[in-house]
VEXSE-926102 format. One record per residue (C-alpha): residue in one letter; x, y, z. Coordinates in steps of 0.1 Angstrom, whole numbers, plus 5000, padded with zeros to 4 digits. Layout:
<mitors>
AXYZ
...
</mitors>
This chain:
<mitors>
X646469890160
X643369880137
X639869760153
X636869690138
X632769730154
X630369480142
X626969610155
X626570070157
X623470030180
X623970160217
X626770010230
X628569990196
X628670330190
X629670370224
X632670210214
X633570430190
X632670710210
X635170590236
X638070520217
X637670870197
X637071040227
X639770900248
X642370790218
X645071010229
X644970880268
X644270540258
X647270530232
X649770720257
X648970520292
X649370190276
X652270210253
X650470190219
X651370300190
X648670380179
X644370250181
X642170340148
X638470230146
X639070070104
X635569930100
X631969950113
X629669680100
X626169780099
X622869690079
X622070020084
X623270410077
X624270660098
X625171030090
X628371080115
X631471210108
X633170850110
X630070790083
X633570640058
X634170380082
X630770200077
X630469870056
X627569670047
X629669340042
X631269170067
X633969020045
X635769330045
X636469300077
X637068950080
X639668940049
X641369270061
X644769160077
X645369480089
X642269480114
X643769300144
X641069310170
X636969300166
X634469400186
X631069200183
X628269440199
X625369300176
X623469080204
X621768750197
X623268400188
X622768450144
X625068550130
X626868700155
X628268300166
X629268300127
X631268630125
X633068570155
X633768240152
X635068340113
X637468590129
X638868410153
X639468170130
X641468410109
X643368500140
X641468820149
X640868880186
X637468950193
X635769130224
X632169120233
X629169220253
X627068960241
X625968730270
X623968500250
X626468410226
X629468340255
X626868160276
X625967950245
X629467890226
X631668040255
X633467720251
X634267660218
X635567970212
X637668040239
X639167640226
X639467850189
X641368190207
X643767940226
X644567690191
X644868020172
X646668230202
X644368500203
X641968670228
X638168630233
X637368870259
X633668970273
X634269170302
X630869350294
X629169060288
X628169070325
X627569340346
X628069590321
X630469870336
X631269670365
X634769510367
X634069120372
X635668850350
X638769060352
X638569020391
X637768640392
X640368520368
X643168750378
X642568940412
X640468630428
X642868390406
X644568220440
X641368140455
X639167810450
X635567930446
X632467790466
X629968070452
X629168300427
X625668540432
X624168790430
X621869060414
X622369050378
X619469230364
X618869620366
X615769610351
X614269340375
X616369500408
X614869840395
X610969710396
X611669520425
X613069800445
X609970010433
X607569720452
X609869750481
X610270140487
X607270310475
X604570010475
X604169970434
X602369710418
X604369470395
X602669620365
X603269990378
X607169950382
X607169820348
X605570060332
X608070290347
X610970090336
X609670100304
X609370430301
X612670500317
X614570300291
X615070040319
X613069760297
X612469690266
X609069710253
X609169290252
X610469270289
X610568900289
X613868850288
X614569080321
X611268970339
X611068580335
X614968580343
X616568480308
X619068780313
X620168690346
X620268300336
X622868390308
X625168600330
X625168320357
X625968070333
X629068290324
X630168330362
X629867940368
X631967830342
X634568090349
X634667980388
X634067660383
X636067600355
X633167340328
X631067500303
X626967550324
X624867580295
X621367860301
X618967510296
X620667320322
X619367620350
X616067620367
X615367980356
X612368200379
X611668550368
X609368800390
X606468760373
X604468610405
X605868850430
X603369040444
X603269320471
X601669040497
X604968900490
X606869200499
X605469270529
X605668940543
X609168950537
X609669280555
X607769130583
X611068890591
X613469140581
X614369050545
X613869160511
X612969020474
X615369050451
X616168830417
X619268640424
X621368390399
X623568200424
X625967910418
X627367720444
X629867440447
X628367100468
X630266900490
X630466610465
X631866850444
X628966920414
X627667260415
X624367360422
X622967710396
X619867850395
X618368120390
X614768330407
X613368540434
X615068480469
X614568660502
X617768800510
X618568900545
X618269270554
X621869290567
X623369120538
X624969390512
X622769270486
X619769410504
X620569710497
X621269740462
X618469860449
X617270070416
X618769950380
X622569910400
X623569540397
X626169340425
X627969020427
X629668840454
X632368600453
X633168360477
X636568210479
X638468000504
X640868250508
X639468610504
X635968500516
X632868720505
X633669010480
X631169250467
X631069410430
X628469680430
X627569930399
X625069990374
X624669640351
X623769850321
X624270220300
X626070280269
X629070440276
X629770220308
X629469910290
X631870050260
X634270140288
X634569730297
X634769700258
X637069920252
X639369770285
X639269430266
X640369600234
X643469740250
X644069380269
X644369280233
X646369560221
X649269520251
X648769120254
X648569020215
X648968650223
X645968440241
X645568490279
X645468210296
X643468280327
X640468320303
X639167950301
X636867670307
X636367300299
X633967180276
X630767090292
X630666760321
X627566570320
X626866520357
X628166810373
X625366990377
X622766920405
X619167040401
X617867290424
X615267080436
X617966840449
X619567100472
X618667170512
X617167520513
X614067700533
X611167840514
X608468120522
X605267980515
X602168180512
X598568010502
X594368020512
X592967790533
X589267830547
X590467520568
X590767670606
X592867360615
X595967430588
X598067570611
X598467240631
X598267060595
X601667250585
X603367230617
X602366850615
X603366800583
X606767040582
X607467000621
X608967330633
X608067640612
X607868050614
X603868170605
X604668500592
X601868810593
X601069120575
X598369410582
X595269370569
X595569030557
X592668810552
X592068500578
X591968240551
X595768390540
X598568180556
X602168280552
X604968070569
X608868000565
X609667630566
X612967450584
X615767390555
X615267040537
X615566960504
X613367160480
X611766860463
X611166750495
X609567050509
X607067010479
X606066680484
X605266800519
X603367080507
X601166840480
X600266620519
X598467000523
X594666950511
X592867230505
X595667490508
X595767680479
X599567790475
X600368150458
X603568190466
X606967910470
X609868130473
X613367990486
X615168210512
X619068290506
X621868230528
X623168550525
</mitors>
C-alpha cells in the first residue's frame, strides 16, 4: 500500500520516520503486503535521504491512483479543508492530527468517507499519543455516554501545575513553557483555551453522536488565574486545572464548555499534572474511565497517525463506528443555563459583606488564605444555575469581583 504526507513539519516527518523505522514490524504484524511513503507535499526543501519523495504540487498526489491513503499533518482550516476534502473525494482515505479542521468540517467529511466508502480517521487529533477515539467508538462502543472531560491541554496543565507545585507566577510558567517547547511563541491558542475548545468539540460529537461546532462553546483560558487563586483552592482541598467537559442533561441536550475548574483533590484528574493530558468517560455501563499520557510530541503523535494508516490499510472500506450527524440546532445548552457552584474571590472595604453574601446566596463556604488582605473575600457558593449565581453577585454593591471560577463534580 502507497501513502502520501501532506505537511513534513514535526509531526509529518514523524510520520515518515515511523513507518521507515518500523516498516518491517508494521508490514509483518498486520498482514500487509507491503506500506511505501510515495509522496511528501511540502512548500518547502529538505535534504533527507527520502529528499525524491518531495513534491511541491499537490495534484500529484491527488491524481495518483496508486496512493491509497493520505495523511494531512499541515494544521489550520486553508487549504488543508481543500486537499482533504479533494482526496476523499477521489476515494483516498485520509488520516489526520488536525483538530481544527475535524472540529470544523468533521461532519461533512466523515458524510464524503461514508458516500465514497473510505476512511477519515484522526486518532491524533486529540490527545496526541493517547488512545481515545479508538476507545469511545469501539472499546466504549456498548455504552450510552453522559460525559466526556478532561484535561486536554499540556501546555495550560504544564503552567498550571507550575502555579500549583512550586508557587510560579502565570507569566513565569509561561516563560518556561516557552522555552521548553511547551508553547508557542503566540500562546494564545493554549492559554485562552482555543486548543482545548477544538478537542472537546471532537469528543462531543463522537459521544454524543451531532456535529458541536468550537463557536457554539463558552470557551475560558487561564489567563486570570492567579496564585491567590491557587491557594484558595488548596485551602478546601482542590486544585485548578483547564478542563473541556461535555455532559448530557436530563432533557437530553448537552451541555460543553470549556475553562478553569476546581477539581477535587481525590479525583484522578488532580493529579495529572506537567504537559501529560487525561480524559474520562463516563458511560452507563462501564462508569468513569481514565485516559492519561502526554497530549503532545512528535513521534507519539505519528504513532496514533501511523495506527489510523494501518486501520486503513487492513479495513479498506469505510468504518462505520466513525460518525456523527450533521449539526442540531437546539441541542446544545449554554453553560450559564446549567446548576453548578462557583469560587468567588473579590474586595470589599465594606465590613458588613459577609452577611451581604450569606444574605444574598443563603448558605455559603468563606474560604481563607495566609496573609491575605481584610478587604479580600473568597467564598464557595451552594450549586444554582450559573446565570443565576451572577445575577446574585451584580445584588453585591461595592464588591469588586477578581475571580468567578465554577467547581467540578469530579
Amino acid at each position: 500500500m502507497k501513502v502520501s504526507v501532506m505537511g513534513h513539519g514535526t509531526v509529518g516527518s514523524g510520520v515518515v520516520e515511523v513507518i521507515l523505522t518500523n516498516n518491517e514490524k508494521i508490514v509483518s504484524r498486520n498482514g500487509l503486503d507491503s506500506l511505501e511513503i510515495s509522496h511528501i507535499l511540502d512548500l518547502r526543501d529538505f535534504d533527507v535521504p527520502y529528499k525524491d519523495k518531495f513534491t511541491k504540487d499537490f495534484n500529484v498526489i491527488l491524481n495518483d491512483d496508486e496512493t491509497s491513503v493520505v495523511v494531512e499533518t499541515m494544521g489550520g482550516l486553508h487549504p488543508a479543508y481543500e486537499f482533504v476534502k479533494s482526496c476523499l473525494e477521489a476515494g483516498k482515505s485520509v488520516c489526520t492530527s488536525n483538530k481544527e479542521l475535524v472540529a470544523a468540517f468533521g461532519d461533512e467529511l466523515l458524510d464524503i468517507a461514508r458516500e465514497k466508502n473510505v476512511n477519515f480517521l484522526f486518532e491524533a487529533s486529540v490527545g496526541g499519543g493517547i488512545p481515545i477515539i479508538r476507545p469511545i467508538t469501539k472499546c466504549l462502543a456498548a455504552n450510552e455516554f453522559r460525559k466526556v472531560a478532561g484535561i486536554l491541554n499540556g501546555t495550560t496543565n504544564f503552567i498550571l501545575s507550575k502555579m500549583i507545585k512550586e508557587n510560579m507566577s502565570l507569566e513565569q510558567a509561561l516563560k518556561i513553557a516557552q522555552d521548553n517547547g511547551y508553547a508557542e511563541k503566540d500562546p494564545t491558542n493554549d492559554v485562552e483555551g482555543h486548543d482545548a475548545c477544538r478537542k472537546i468539540c471532537i469528543l462531543a460529537s463522537l459521544c454524543f453522536g451531532t456535529h458541536v461546532y468550537p463557536d457554539e462553546i463558552a470557551t475560558q483560558g487561564i489567563t486570570g488565574i492567579s496564585l491567590f487563586d491557587v491557594e484558595y483552592a488548596k485551602s478546601c482541598g482542590r486544585v485548578i486545572k483547564l478542563i473541556g467537559s461535555a455532559e448530557k442533561q436530563p432533557d437530553g441536550r448537552i451541555c460543553a464548555r470549556v475553562g478553569p475548574a476546581l477539581v477535587n483533590g481525590e479525583s484522578p484528574l488532580a493529579s495529572v499534572d506537567g504537559v501529560f493530558n487525561a480524559v474520562m468517560v463516563d458511560g452507563n455501563a462501564v462508569d468513569e474511565v481514565y485516559f492519561i499520557g502526554k497530549g503532545a510530541g512528535k513521534l507519539a503523535t505519528a504513532s496514533a497517525v501511523v495506527a489510523d494508516v494501518i486501520d486503513c490499510a487492513v479495513n479498506g472500506s469505510t468504518l462505520r463506528s466513525y460518525r456523527w450527524e450533521k449539526h442540531v440546532d437546539g441541542k446544545l445548552v449554554p453553560a450559564d443555563e446549567v446548576a453548578t457552584k462557583m469560587y468567588v474571590r473579590g474586595f470589599s472595604s465594606d465590613e458588613s459583606i459577609k452577611e451581604k453574601i450569606s444574605s444574598v446566596f443563603g448558605n455559603v463556604d468563606f474560604l481563607t488564605r495566609a496573609n491575605a488582605p481584610k478587604d479580600e473575600i473568597a467564598f464557595v457558593t451552594g450549586s444554582d444555575v450559573q446565570s443565576v449565581i451572577k445575577q446574585k453577585l451584580e445584588k453585591l454593591d461595592g464588591f469588586d469581583i477578581q475571580s468567578l471560577i465554577r467547581l467540578a463534580d469530579f
